[in-house]
N, C-alpha and C positions, 0 to 999 in steps of 0.2 A: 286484771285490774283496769278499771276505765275511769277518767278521770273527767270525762264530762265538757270537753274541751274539744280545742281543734284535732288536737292528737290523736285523740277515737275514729277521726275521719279517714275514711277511703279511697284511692285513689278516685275512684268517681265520682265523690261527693265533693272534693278538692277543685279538681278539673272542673263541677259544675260553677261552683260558689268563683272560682277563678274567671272563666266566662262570663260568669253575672256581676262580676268587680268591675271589669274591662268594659262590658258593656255601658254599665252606668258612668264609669270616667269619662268612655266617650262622649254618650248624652250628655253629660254635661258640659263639656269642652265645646260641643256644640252648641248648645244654649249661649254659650258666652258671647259668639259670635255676634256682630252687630245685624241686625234686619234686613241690611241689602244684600248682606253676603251667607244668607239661609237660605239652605236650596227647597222651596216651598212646596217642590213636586217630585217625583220618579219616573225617568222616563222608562217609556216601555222600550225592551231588548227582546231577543229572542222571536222564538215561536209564541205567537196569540193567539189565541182560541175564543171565541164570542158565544157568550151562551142567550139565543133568540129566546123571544119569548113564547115562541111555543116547545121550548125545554128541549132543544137540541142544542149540541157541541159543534161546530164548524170553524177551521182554519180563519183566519181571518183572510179576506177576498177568493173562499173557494164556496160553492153551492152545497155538494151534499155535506148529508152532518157524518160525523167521526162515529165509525160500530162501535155501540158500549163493550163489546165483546173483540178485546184488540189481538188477541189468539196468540199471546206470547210474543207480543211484538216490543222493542226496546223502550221502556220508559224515557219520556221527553219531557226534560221543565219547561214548561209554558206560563205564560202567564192568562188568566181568565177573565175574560170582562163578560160584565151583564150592561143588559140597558137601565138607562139611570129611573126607569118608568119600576122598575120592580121594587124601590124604595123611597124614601121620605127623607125628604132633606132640608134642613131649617138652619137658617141664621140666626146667631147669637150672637153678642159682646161678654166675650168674658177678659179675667185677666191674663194678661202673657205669661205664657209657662213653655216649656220645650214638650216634643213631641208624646213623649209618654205619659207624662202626666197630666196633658191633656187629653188623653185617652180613657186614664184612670180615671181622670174627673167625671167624662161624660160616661163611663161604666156605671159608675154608681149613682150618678145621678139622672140616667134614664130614663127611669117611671116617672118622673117630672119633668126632663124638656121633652119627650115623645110620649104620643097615645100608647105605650106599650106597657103591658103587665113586666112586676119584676122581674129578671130573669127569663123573659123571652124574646129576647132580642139581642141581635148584637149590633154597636154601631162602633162609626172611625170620625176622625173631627180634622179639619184640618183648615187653620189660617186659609185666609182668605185674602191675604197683603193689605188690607184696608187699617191704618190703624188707629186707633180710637185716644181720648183722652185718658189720663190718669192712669199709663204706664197698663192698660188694654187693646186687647184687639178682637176685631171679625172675625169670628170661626165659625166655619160650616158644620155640621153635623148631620153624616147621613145614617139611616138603622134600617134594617129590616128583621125579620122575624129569624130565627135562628134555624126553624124547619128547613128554610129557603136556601142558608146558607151552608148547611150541611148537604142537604141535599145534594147543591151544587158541587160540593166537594168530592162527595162519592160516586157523582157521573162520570167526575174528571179521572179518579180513578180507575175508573173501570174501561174508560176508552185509552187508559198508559201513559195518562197525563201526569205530570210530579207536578202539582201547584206551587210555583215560585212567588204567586199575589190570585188574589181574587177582589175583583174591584169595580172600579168604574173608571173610564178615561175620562178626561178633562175634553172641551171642548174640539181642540185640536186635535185630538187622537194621537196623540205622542207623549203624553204621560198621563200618570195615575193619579186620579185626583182622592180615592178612596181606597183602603187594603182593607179587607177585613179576614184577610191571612193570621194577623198579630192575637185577632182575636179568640181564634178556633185554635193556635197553636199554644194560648196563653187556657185553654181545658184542657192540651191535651191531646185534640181530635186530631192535629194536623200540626209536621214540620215545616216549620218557614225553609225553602229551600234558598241555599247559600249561589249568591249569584255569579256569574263569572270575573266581574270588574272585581269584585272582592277577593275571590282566589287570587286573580292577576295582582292587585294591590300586596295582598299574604305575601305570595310568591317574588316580589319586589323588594317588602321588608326582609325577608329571610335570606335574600340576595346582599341586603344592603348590609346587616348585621354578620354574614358569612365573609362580608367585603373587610370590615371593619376588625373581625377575627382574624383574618390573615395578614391587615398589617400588622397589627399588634403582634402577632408569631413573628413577621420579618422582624419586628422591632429589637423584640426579645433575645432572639436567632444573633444578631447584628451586632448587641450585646455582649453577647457571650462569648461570637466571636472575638470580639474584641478584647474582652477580659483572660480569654485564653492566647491571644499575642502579647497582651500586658506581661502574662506569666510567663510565657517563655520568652519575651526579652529582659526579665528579668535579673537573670546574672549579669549580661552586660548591663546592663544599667548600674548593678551594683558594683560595677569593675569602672565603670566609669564615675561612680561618683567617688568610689575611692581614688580614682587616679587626680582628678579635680582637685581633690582636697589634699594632698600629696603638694602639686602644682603650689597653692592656694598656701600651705605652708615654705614651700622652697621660697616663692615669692617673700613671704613675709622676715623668712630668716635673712635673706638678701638685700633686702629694707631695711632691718637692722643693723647690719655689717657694714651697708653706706651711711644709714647715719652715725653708728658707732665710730665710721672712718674719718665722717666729716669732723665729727667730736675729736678724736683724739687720735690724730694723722701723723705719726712719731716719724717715718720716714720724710713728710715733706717738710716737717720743724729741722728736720736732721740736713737736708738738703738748701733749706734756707740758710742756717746758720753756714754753713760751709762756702755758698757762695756771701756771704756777709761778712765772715771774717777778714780782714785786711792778711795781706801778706807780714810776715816778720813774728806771727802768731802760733804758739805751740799746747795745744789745747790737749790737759793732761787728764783730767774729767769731766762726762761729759754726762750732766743728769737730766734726765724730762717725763715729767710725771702728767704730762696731757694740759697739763695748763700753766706750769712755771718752768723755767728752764734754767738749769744751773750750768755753769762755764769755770773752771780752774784751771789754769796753768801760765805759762811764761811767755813774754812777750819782749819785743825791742822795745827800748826807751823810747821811740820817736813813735809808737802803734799807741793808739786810741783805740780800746775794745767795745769802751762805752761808745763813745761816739760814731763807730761804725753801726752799733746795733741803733740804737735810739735812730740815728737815719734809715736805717731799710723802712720804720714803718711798721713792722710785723710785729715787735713789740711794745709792752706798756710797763710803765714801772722799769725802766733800767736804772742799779744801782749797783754799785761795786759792794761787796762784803768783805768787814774786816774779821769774818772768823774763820779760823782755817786757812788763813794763809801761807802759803809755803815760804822759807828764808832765799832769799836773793841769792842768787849764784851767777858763776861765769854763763851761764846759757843766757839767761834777762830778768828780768826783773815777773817776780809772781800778779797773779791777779784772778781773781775771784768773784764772777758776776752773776746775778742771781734777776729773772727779764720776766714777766708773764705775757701769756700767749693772748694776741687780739683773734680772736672768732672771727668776725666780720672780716679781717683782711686775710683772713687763712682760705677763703673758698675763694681766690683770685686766682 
């Protein structure tokens, strides 16, 4: 079942269309770039080879020419320059565009800036740094006949040469002012070969992203350590926060106990009153309920019970009670007093 989509595709077809994504991001990424900061030229790298104009191949700064016939010897990327006398080259204004699509423009509009029949030539365009009003610029445009430039292709060939550019240098002789590699390899005829700075470049990302893989594993790694001493310290942790909260209770029931003691402190009522009582005092009930305090029994006629407590201070409300009194006897006379407890002078 084929569904007419990307799914139908092949690794191949994948990988190409993937290539051709990447590429075009780039270009354009480039394009963005402001005018001073566009690299206008290529410089030349490598082996050069110079193709004369009497159709010989020779090294660049060596006399004889290279045998077409290179007898199994190791393919070498070079790069190919011709003299700029074997083609035509014309200044234009057009408007600013990036690299490729000035290419495309001047592809198809060739039988019109060059004396050349359609489809027989090939040409390359390239800024000229000169820039012109209303967001244009200076482009050169150099073509020659396609014959010439195959030609050239399949001599390099056959002397073991792998064409990395085929072109024209710039005045300087240190970079390319023309490729018309793009063109021959955009039929077909010919691979642009992949240059060294760019593997190096490759080979830097795939460093940098192998770099950036392996912290991410420490990270991960570092993690898990972690989460596997979380887990086995786990029981102690759980033995410690129960022990905590154990604590955390004792504390809090012992806060209790002192306030409950400061509330309603029967032993130091009980020790108050005892040192309070006057001598000659025979205390035969003795009631305290945390906040009133009851007092009956017998006393000598010359003891004041009231008057001893009502002085200490620690009581409020001292009053003698006439219920429940007991009958006078030979021991002394009854009494029956009923005090409440001051708060304030009890934490003394």
């Amino acid at each position: 079942m084929k569904t007419g989509t990307l799914l139908d595709a092949d690794m191949t077809t994948l990988g190409r269309q993937f290539s051709g994504a990447t590429t075009w991001w780039l270009q354009e990424l480039a394009a963005m770039r402001p005018n001073w900061a566009r690299k206008k030229t290529t410089k030349i790298s490598g082996v050069v080879v110079v193709y004369d104009v009497d159709g010989a191949l020779r090294l660049q700064g060596a006399l004889s020419p290279i045998p077409a016939d290179h007898g199994g010897r190791t393919v070498r990327a070079a790069t190919i320059l011709f003299p700029e006398a074997l083609c035509l080259i014309r200044n234009l204004t057009l408007p600013a565009m990036r690299q490729a699509d000035l290419r495309k423009l001047v592809t198809l509009d060739l039988d019109r800036l060059m004396p050349f029949p359609q489809d027989t030539a090939y040409a390359d365009a390239a800024e000229t740094g000169v820039q012109a009003a209303d967001g244009k610029a200076e482009v050169a445009i150099a073509a020659l006949p396609k014959a010439k430039i195959r030609a050239i292709h399949a001599q390099a060939l056959e002397a073991g040469l792998s064409p990395r550019a085929i072109g024209i240098a710039d005045e300087a002789g240190g970079a390319l002012r023309f490729d018309f590699l793009p063109a021959l390899a955009a039929e077909g005829i010919a691979t642009k070969t992949a240059s060294g700075a760019r593997f190096w470049w490759g080979l830097v990302a795939a460093l940098f992203a192998l770099n950036i893989a392996a912290l991410i594993f420490r990270d991960v790694e570092r993690v898990s350590r972690l989460a596997a001493l979380v887990d086995l310290q786990q029981p102690s942790a759980i033995a410690a926060r129960q022990l905590g909260k154990r604590i955390a209770d004792d504390n809090a029931i012992r806060a209790e106990l002192l306030a409950r003691r400061e509330q309603d402190n029967a032993l130091a009522a009980l020790a108050l009153v005892t040192r309070t009582t006057p001598n000659g005092v025979w205390i035969q009930r003795y009631g305290w309920t945390g906040e009133t305090l009851r007092l009956a029994g017998y006393k000598q006629a010359n003891v004041d019970v009231v008057a001893a407590l009502r002085k200490n201070g620690a009581f409020a409300s001292v009053r003698a009670s006439s219920s429940d009194i007991a009958a006078e006897s030979a021991t002394g006379q009854p009494f029956d007093i009923a005090a409440e407890w001051q708060r304030s002078d009890s934490k003394r």
